[in-house]
KOLZA-489239 format. One line per field, with one value per residue (C-alpha): x, y, z. Coordinates in steps of 0.2 Angstrom, whole numbers, m for minus. Example, Ala and Ser with C-alpha at 12.3 -4.5 7.8 and 13.67 -1.06 7.14 Angstrom:
2
px <- (62 | 68)
py <- (m22 | m5)
pz <- (39 | 36)
//
This chain:
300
px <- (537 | 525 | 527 | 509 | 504 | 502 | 481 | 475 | 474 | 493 | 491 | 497 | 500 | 516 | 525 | 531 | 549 | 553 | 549 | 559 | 575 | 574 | 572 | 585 | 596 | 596 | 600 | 616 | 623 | 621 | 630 | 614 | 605 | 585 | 577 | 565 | 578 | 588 | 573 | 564 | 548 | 533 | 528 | 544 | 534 | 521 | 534 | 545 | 531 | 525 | 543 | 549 | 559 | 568 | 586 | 596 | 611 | 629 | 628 | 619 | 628 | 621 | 632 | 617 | 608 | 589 | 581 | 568 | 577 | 583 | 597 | 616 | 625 | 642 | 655 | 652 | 663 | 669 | 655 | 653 | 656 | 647 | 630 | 621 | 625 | 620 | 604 | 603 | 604 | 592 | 578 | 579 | 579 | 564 | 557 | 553 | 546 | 545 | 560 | 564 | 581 | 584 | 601 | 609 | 612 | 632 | 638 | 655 | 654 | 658 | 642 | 633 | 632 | 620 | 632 | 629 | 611 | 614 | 625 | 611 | 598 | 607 | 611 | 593 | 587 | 604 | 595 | 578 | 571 | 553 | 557 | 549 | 562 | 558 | 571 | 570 | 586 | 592 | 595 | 613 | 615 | 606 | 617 | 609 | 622 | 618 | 601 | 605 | 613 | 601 | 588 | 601 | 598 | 579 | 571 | 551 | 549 | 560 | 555 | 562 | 554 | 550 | 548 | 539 | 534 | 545 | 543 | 549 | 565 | 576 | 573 | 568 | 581 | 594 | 605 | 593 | 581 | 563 | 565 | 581 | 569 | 554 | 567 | 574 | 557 | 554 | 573 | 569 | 551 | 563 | 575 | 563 | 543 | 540 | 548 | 537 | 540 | 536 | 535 | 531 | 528 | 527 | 513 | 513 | 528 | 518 | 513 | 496 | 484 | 484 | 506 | 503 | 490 | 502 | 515 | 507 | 502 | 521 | 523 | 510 | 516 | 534 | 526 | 524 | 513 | 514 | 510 | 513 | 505 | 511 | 510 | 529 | 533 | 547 | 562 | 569 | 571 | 583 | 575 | 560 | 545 | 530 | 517 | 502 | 495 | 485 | 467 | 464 | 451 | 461 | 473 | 457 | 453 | 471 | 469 | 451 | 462 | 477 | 465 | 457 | 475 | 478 | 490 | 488 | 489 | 490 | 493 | 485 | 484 | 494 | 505 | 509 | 529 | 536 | 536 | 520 | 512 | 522 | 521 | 499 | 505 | 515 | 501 | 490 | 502 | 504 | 485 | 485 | 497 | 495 | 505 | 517 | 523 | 527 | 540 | 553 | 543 | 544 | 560 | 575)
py <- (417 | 409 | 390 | 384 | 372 | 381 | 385 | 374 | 385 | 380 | 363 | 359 | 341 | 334 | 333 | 315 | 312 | 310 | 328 | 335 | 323 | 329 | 348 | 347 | 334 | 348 | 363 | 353 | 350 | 370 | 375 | 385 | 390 | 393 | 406 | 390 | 379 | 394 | 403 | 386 | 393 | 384 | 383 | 372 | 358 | 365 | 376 | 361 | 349 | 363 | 364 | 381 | 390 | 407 | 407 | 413 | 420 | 427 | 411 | 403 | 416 | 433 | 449 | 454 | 446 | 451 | 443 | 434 | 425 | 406 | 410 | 406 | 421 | 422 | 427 | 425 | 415 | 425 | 425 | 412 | 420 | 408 | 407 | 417 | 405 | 390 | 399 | 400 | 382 | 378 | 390 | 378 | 361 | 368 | 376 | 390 | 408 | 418 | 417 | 424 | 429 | 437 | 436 | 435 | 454 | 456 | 470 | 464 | 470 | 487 | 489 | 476 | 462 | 475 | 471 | 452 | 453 | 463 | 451 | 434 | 448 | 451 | 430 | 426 | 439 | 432 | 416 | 419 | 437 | 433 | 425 | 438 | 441 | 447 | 451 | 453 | 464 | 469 | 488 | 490 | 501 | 514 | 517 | 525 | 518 | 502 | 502 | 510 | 493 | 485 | 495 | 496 | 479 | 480 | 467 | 466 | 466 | 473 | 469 | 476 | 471 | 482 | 467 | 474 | 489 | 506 | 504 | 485 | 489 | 491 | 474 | 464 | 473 | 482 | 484 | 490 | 506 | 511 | 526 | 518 | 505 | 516 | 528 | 511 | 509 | 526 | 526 | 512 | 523 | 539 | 527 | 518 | 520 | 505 | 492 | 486 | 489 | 475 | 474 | 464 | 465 | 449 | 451 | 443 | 453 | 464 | 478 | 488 | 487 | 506 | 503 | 490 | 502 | 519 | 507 | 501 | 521 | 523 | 510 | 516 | 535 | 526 | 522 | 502 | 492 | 475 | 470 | 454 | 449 | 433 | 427 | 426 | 410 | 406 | 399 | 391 | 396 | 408 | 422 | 435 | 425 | 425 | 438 | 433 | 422 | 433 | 425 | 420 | 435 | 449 | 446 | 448 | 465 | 471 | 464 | 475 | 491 | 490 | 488 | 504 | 514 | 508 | 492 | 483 | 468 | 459 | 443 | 442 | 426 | 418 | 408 | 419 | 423 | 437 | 425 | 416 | 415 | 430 | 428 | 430 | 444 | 453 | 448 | 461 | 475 | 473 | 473 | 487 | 497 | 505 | 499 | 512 | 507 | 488 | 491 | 484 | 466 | 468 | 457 | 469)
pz <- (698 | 690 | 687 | 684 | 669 | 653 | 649 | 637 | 621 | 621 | 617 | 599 | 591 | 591 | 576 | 564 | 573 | 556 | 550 | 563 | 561 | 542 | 545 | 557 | 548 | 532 | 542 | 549 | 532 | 527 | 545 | 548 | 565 | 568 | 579 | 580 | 589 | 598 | 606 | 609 | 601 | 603 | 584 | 580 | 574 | 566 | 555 | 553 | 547 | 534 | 526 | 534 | 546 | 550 | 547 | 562 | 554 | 561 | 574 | 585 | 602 | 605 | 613 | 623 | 637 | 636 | 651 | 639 | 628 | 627 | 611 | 620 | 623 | 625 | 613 | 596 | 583 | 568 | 553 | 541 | 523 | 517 | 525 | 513 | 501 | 513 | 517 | 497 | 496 | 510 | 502 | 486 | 496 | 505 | 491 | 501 | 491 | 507 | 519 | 535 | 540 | 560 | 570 | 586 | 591 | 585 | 594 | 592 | 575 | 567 | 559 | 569 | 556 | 542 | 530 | 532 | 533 | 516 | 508 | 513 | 505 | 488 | 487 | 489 | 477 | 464 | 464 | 462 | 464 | 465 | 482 | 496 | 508 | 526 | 539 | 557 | 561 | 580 | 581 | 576 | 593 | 584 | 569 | 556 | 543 | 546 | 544 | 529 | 522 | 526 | 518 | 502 | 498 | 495 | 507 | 505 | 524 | 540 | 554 | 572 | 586 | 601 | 612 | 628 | 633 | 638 | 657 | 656 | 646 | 661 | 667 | 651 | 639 | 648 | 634 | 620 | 622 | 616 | 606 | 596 | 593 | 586 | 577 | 569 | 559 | 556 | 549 | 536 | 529 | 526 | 517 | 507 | 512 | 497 | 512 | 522 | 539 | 556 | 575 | 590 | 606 | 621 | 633 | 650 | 655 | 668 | 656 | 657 | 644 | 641 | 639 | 627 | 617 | 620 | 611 | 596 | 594 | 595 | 582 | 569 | 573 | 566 | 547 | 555 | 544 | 554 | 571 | 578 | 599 | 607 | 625 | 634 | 638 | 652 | 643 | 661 | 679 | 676 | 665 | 668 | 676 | 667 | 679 | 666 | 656 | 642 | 639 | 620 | 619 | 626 | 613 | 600 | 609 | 605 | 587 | 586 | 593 | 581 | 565 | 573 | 574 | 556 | 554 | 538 | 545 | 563 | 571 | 590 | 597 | 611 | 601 | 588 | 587 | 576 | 561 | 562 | 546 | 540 | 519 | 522 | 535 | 522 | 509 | 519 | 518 | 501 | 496 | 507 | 496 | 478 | 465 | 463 | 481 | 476 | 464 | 472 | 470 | 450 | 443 | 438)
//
């Protein structure tokens, strides 16, 4: 297990106490949960400090227990019918015109919480439609219908990330599987190739750089227009070690490569996260595409 002092290209400046007490003082009066708080990511302040978060919706307690991740698992409360309005409420306190919305992974639920993510995606268009909306969606245990909501409710981005390579899934995500992953983004460009499609994956796992490149190939082969690289960090003692630490210009070597196999746009760097600096992200994809392709940015 590694335990050694992070390198220092992870050192970031601490935010105002201030900012954070009024980030968090906000999202406490909605009832809302952050992916930022839950999965202790290092960007908190930096995010916070520019005005802007990722909504973590169907509660702060996931069904699944990936061996990464720092969000509570457990057993779920029921949903809150009114977070999408909430989530409403805190995009016009922020003044936000790209959000981003994930989730705990619901398996509790019948259709894996896609009719909720569908419901916070309508409200956000209701209120203002020229607000981008990208979603970061679990894989609904592989049901096609529900991707389908999902996809119904016209999102600009859906994102779905593949996490680690295949070889790693046993032991980093037991209860989730590489293909259903790939299908997933497949699923949302044969439903609606104008949506653009996102990916992720962690490195510092263990995986092989010819793994990590055999997986973004698997990701562009699936219509995927964004990639996001980040360095793994430990959450605690208790979940998958950290085997590497993945120098600044390796992950500028795998940027080069995934420009070569075609993504519109990347994010390579050790800190970046799934969400980092995701509206110029998207704005890559979307220069990337002809107009006919963007109409589901057009009010209506």
């Amino acid at each position: 297990m590694m335990r050694a002092r992070l390198p220092e290209w992870f050192r970031q400046r601490i935010p105002e106490p201030g900012i954070m007490q009024a980030m968090v003082r906000l999202l406490r009066e909605k009832h809302l949960h952050t992916v930022c708080e839950g999965a202790i990511c290092p960007n908190i302040g930096g995010c916070f400090a520019r005005n802007t978060a990722t909504f973590m919706i169907l509660g702060d307690t996931c069904t699944r227990r990936c061996a990464f991740c720092a969000v509570k698992k457990g057993v779920p409360l029921p949903v809150d019918e009114k977070e999408p309005y909430h989530i409403v409420e805190a995009i016009q306190a922020l003044g936000l015109v790209y959000a981003v919305i994930t989730s705990v992974t619901r398996d509790d639920l019948d259709d894996g919480g896609a009719s909720h993510f569908a419901s916070v995606i309508r409200a956000i268009r209701e209120y203002d439609v020229s607000i981008r909306v990208e979603v970061l969606v679990p894989d609904f245990g592989g049901s096609e219908k529900a991707v389908r909501r999902v996809a119904e409710a016209r999102p600009h981005v859906i994102n779905h990330n593949i996490e680690t390579v295949q070889r790693l899934y046993p032991r980093v995500r037991p209860e989730a599987d590489f293909g259903r992953s790939i299908e997933l983004l497949s699923r949302v460009k044969s439903l609606d190739e104008a949506i653009v499609t996102k990916s992720g994956l962690m490195l510092g796992l263990g995986e092989e750089k010819d793994e990590v490149l055999e997986s973004m190939k698997s990701l562009r082969g699936s219509g995927c227009d964004l990639l996001t690289l980040g360095q793994y960090l430990q959450p605690s003692v208790y979940h998958y070690p950290v085997v590497r630490f993945v120098p600044p210009d390796e992950f500028a070597d795998y940027e080069g490569a995934a420009e070569g196999i075609g993504f519109a746009g990347i994010a390579s760097a050790p800190l970046v996260r799934s969400s980092f600096r995701a509206a110029e992200l998207y704005g890559k994809a979307e220069k990337s595409k002809q107009p006919s392709t963007l109409a589901l940015t057009e009010p209506g």
